[in-house]
N, CA and C atoms as an extended XYZ file, in Angstrom:
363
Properties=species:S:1:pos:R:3:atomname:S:1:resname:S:1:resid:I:1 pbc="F F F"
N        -5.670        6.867       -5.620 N   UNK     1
C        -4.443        6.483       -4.977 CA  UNK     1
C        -3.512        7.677       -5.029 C   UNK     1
N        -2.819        8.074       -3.803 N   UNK     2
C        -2.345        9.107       -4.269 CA  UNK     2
C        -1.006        9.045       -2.380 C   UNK     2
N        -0.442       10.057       -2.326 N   UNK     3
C         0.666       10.203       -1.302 CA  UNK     3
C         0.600       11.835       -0.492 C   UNK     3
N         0.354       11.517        0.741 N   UNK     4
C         0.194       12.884        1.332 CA  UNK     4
C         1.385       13.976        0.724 C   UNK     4
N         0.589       15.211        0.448 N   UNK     5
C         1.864       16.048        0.042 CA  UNK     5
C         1.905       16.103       -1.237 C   UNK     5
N         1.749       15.270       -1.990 N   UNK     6
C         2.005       14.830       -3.371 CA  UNK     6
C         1.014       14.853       -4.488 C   UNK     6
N        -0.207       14.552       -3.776 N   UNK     7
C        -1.356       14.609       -4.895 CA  UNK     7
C        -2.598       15.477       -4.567 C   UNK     7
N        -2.711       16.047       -5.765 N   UNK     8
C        -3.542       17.127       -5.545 CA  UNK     8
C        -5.180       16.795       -4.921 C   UNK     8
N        -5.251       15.357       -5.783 N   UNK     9
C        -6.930       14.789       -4.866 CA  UNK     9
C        -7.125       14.349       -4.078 C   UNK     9
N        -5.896       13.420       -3.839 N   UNK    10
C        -5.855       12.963       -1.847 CA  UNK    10
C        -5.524       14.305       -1.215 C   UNK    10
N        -5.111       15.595       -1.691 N   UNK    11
C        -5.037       16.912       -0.712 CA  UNK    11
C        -6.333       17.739       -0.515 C   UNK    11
N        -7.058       17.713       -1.839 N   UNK    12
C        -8.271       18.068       -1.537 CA  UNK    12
C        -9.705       16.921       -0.847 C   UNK    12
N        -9.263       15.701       -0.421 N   UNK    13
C       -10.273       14.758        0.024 CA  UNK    13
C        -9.914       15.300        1.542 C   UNK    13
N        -8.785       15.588        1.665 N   UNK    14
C        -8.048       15.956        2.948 CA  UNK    14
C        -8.619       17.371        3.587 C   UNK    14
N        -8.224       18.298        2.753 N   UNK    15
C        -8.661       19.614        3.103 CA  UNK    15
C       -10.475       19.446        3.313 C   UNK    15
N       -11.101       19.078        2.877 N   UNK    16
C       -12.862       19.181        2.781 CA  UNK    16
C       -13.228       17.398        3.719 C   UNK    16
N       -12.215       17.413        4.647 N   UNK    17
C       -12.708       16.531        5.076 CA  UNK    17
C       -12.926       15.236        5.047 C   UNK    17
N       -12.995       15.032        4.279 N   UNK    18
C       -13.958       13.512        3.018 CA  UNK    18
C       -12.593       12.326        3.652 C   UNK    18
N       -11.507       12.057        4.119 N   UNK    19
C       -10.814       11.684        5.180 CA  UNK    19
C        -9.758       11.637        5.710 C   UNK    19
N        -9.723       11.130        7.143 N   UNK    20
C        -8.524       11.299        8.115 CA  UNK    20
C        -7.502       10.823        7.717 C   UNK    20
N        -6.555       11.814        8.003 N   UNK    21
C        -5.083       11.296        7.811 CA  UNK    21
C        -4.653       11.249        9.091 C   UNK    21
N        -4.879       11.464        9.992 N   UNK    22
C        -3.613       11.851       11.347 CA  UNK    22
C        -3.472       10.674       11.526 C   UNK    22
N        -3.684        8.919       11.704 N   UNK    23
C        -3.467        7.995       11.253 CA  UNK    23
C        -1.754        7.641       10.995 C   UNK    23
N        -1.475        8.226        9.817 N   UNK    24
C        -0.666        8.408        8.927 CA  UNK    24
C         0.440        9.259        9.183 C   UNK    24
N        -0.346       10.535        9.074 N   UNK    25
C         0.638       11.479        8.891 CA  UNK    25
C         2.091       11.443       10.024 C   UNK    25
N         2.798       11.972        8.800 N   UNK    26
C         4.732       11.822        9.619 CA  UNK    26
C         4.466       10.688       10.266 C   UNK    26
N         4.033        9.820        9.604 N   UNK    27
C         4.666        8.371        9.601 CA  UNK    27
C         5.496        7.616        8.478 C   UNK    27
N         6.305        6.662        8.723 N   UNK    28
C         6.632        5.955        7.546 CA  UNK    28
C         6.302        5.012        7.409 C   UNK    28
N         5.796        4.508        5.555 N   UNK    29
C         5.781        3.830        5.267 CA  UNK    29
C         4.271        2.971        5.794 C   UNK    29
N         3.307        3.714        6.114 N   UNK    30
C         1.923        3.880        6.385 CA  UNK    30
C         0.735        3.844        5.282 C   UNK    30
N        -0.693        3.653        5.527 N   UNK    31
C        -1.237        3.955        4.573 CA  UNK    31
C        -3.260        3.542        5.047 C   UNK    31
N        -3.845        3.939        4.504 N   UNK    32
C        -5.363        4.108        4.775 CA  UNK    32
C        -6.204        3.697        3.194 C   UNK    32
N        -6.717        2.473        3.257 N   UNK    33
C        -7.525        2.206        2.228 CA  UNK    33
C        -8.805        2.382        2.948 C   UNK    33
N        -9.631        3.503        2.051 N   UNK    34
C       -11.100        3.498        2.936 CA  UNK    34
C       -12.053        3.519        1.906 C   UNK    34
N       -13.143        3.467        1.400 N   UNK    35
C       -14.203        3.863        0.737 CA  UNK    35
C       -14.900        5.482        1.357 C   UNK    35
N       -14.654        6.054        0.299 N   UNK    36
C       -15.164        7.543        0.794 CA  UNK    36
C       -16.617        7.983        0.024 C   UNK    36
N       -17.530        8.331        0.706 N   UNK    37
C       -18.887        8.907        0.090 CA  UNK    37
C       -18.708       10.333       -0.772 C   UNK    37
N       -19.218       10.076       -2.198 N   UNK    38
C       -19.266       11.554       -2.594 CA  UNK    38
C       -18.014       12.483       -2.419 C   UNK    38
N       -16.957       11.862       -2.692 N   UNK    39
C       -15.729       12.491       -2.782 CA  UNK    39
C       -15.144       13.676       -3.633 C   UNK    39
N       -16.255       13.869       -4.196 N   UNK    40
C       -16.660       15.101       -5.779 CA  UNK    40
C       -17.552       15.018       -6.525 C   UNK    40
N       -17.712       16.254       -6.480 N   UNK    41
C       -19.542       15.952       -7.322 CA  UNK    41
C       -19.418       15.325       -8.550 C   UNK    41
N       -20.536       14.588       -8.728 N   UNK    42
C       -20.612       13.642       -9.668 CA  UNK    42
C       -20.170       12.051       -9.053 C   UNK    42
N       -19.512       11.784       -8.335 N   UNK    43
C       -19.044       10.662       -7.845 CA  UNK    43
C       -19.858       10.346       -6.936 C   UNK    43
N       -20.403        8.926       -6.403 N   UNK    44
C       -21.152        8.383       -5.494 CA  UNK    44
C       -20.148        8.070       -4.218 C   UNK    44
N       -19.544        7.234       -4.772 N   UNK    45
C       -18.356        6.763       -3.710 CA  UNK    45
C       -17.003        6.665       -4.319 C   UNK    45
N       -15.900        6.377       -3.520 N   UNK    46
C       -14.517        6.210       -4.264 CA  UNK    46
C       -13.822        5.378       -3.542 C   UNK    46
N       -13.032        4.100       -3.944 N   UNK    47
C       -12.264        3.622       -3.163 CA  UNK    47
C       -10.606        4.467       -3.015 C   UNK    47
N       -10.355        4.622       -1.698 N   UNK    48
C        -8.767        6.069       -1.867 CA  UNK    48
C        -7.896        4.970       -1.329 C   UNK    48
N        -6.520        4.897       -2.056 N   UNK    49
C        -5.641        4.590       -1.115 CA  UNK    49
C        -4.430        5.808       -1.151 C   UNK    49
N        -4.086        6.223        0.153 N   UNK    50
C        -3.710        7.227        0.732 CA  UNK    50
C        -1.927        6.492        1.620 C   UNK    50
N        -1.121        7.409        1.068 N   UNK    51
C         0.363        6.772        1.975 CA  UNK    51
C         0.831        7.693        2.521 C   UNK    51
N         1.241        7.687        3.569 N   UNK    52
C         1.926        8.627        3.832 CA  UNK    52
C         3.373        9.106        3.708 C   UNK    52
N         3.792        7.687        2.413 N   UNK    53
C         5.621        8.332        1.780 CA  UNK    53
C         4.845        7.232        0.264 C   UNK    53
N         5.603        6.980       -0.298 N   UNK    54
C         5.353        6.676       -1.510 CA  UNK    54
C         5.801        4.995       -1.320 C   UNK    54
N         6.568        4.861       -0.448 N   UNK    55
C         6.436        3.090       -0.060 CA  UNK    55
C         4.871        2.930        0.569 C   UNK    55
N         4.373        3.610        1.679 N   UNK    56
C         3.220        3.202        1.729 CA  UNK    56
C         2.389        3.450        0.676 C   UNK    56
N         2.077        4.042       -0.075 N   UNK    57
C         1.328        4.155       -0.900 CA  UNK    57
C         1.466        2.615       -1.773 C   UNK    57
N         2.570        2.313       -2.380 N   UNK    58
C         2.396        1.486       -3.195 CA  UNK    58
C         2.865       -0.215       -2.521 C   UNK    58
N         3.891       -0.564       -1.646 N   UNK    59
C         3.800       -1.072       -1.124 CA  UNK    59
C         2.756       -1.913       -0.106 C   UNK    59
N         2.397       -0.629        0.885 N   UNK    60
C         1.313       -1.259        2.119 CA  UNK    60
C         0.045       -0.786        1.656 C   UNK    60
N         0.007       -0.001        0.255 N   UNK    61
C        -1.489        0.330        0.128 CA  UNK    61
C        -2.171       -0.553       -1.146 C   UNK    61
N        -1.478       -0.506       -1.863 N   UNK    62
C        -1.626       -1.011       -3.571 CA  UNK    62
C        -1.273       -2.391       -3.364 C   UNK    62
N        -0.506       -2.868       -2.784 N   UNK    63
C         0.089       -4.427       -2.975 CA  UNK    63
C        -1.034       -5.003       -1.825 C   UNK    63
N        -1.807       -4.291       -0.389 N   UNK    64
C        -2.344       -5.010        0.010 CA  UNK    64
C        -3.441       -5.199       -0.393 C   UNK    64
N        -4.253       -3.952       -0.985 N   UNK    65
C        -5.458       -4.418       -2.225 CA  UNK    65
C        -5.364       -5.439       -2.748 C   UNK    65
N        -3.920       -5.575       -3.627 N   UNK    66
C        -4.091       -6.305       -4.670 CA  UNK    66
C        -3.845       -8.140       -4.104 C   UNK    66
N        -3.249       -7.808       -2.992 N   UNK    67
C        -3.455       -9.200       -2.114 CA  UNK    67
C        -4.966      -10.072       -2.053 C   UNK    67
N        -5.897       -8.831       -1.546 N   UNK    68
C        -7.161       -9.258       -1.329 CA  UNK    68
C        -7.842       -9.344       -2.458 C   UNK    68
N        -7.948       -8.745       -3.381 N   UNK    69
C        -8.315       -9.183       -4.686 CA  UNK    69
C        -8.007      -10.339       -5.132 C   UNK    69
N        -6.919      -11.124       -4.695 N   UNK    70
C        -6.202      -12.485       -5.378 CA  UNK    70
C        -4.979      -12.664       -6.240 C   UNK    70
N        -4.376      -11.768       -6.114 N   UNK    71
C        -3.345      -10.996       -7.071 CA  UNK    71
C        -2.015      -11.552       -5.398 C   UNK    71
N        -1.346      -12.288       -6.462 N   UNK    72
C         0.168      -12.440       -5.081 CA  UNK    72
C         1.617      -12.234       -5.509 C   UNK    72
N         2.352      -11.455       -4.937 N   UNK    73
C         3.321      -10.774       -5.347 CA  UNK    73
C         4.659      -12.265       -6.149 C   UNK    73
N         5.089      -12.079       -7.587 N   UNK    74
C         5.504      -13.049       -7.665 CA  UNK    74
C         7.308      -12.683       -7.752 C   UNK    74
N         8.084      -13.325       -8.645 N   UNK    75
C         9.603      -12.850       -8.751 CA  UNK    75
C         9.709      -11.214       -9.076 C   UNK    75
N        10.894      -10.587       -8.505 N   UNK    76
C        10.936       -9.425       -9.207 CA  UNK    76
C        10.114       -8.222       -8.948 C   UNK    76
N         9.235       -8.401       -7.655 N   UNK    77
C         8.434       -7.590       -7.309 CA  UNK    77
C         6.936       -7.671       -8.474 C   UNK    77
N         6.758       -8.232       -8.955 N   UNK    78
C         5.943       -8.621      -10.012 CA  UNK    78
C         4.173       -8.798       -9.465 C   UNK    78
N         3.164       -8.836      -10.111 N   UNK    79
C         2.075       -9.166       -9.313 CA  UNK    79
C         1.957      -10.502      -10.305 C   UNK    79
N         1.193      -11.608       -9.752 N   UNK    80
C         0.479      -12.563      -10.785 CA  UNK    80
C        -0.463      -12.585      -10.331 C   UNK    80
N        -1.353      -13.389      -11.480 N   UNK    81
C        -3.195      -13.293      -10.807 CA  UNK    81
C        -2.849      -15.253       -9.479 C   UNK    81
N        -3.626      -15.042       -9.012 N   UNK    82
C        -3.524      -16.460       -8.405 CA  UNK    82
C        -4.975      -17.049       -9.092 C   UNK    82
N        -6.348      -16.386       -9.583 N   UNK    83
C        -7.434      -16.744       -9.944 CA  UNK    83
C        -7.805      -15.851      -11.003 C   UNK    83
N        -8.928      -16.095      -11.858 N   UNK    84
C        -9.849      -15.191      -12.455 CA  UNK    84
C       -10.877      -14.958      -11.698 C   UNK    84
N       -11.143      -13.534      -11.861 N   UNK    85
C       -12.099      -13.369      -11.014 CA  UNK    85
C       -12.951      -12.551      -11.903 C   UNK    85
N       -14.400      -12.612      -12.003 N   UNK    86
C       -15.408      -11.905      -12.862 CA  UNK    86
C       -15.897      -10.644      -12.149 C   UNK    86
N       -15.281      -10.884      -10.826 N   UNK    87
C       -15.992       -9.554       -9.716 CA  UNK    87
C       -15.185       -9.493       -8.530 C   UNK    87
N       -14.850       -8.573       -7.979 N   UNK    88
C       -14.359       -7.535       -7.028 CA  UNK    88
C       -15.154       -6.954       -6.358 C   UNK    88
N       -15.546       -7.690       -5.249 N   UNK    89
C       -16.046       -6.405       -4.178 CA  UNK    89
C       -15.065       -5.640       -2.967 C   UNK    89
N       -15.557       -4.568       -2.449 N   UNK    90
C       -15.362       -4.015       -1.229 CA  UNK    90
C       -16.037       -4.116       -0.452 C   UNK    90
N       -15.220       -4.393        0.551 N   UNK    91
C       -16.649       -4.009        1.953 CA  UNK    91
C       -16.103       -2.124        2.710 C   UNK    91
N       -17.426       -1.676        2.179 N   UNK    92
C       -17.089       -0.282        2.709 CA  UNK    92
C       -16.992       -0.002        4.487 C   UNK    92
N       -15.824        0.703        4.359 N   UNK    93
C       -14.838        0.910        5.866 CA  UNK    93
C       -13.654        1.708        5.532 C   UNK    93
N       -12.909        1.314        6.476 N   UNK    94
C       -11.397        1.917        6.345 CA  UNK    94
C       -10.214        0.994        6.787 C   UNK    94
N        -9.182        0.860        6.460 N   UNK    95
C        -7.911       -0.018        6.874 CA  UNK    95
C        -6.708        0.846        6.966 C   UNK    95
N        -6.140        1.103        7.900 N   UNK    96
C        -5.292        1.631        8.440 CA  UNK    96
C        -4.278        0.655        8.591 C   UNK    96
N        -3.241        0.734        7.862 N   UNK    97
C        -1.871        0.073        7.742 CA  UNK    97
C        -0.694        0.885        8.485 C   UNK    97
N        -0.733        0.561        9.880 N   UNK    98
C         0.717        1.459       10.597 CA  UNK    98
C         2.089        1.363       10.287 C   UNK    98
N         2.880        1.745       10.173 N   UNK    99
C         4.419        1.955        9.411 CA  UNK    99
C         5.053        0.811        9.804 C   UNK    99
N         6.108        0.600        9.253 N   UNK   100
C         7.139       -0.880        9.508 CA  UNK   100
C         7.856       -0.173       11.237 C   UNK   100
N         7.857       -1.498       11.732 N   UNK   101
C         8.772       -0.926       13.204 CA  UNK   101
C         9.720       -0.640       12.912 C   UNK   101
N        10.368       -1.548       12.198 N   UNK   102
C        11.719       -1.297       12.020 CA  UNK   102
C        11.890       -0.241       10.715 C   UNK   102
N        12.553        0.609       10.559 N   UNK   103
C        13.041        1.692        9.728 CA  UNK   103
C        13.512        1.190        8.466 C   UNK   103
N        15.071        0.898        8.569 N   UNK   104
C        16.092        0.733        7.939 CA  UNK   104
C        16.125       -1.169        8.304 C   UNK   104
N        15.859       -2.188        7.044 N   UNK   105
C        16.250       -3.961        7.107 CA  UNK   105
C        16.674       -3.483        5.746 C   UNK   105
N        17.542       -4.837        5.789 N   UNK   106
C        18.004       -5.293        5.040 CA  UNK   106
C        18.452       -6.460        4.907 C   UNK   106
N        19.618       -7.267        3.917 N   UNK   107
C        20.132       -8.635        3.845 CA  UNK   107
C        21.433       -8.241        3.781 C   UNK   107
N        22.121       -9.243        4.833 N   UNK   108
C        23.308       -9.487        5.014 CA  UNK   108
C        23.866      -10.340        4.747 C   UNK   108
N        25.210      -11.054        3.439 N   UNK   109
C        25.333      -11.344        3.058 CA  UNK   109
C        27.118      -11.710        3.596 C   UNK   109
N        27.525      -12.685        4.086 N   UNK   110
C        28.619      -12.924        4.676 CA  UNK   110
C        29.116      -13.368        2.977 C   UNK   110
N        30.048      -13.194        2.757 N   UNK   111
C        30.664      -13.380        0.889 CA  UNK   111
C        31.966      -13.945        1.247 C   UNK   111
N        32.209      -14.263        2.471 N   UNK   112
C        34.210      -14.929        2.529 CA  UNK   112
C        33.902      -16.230        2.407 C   UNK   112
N        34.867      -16.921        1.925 N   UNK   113
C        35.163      -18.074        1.458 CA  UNK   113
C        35.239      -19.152        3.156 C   UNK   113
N        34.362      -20.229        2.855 N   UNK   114
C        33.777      -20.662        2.004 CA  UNK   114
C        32.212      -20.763        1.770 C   UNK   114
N        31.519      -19.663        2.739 N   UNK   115
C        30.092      -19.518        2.686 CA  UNK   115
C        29.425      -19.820        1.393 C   UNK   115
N        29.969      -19.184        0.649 N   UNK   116
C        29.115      -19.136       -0.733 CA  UNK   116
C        29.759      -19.560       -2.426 C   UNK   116
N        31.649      -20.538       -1.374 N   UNK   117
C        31.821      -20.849       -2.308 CA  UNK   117
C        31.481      -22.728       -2.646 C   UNK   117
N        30.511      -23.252       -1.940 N   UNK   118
C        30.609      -24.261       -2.050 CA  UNK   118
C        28.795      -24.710       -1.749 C   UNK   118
N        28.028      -25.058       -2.792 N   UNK   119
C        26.402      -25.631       -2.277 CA  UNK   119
C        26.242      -27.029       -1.651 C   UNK   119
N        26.728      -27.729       -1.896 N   UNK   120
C        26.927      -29.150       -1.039 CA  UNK   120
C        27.214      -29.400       -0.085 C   UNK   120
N        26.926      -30.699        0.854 N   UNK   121
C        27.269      -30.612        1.901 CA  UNK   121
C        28.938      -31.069        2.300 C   UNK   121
């Protein structure tokens, strides 16, 4: 797991090929989970997740793994398990997660009286 720019082994999986970023790259908030063959000697295969800012990385790359694994995001940005699981597979490929459309969301919060000074009807 690592962030274009940022990590030295997603730069060298990059440089030698082993995989595509243009996908990604100078995008925001992007990201590529793939299974890569022989990604360094000694290694058979590797599962990479690759972002192209550090929200994709951990956001659209790490949180959607951990979605499919069974893992669901709980209070607080938190993960909980939803199951036990004795095994984890992959199905070897690639997933390309394209950037949020929108840039800049947020919550807007109207605070004048009496929006939020009263819960009842």
């Amino acid at each position: 797991m690592g962030t274009l720019g940022r990590s030295r082994l997603i730069g060298q999986l990059v440089d030698g090929r082993k995989i595509d970023v243009t996908p990604i790259r100078n995008r925001w908030e992007s990201s590529i989970i793939q299974v890569v063959p022989h990604p360094w000697p000694g290694v058979e295969r590797a599962l990479v997740i690759v972002g192209s800012d550090q929200r994709g990385t951990i956001l659209f790359g790490v949180y959607t793994l951990s979605e499919q694994m069974g893992c669901r995001r709980g209070t607080g940005g938190l993960t909980s398990p939803s199951a036990i699981r004795d095994q984890v597979s992959v199905r070897a490929g690639r997933y390309v997660r394209s950037g949020a459309r929108v840039r800049y969301r947020g919550l807007f919060i109207n605070d004048e009286a009496p929006a939020l000074s009263r819960l009842g009807p």
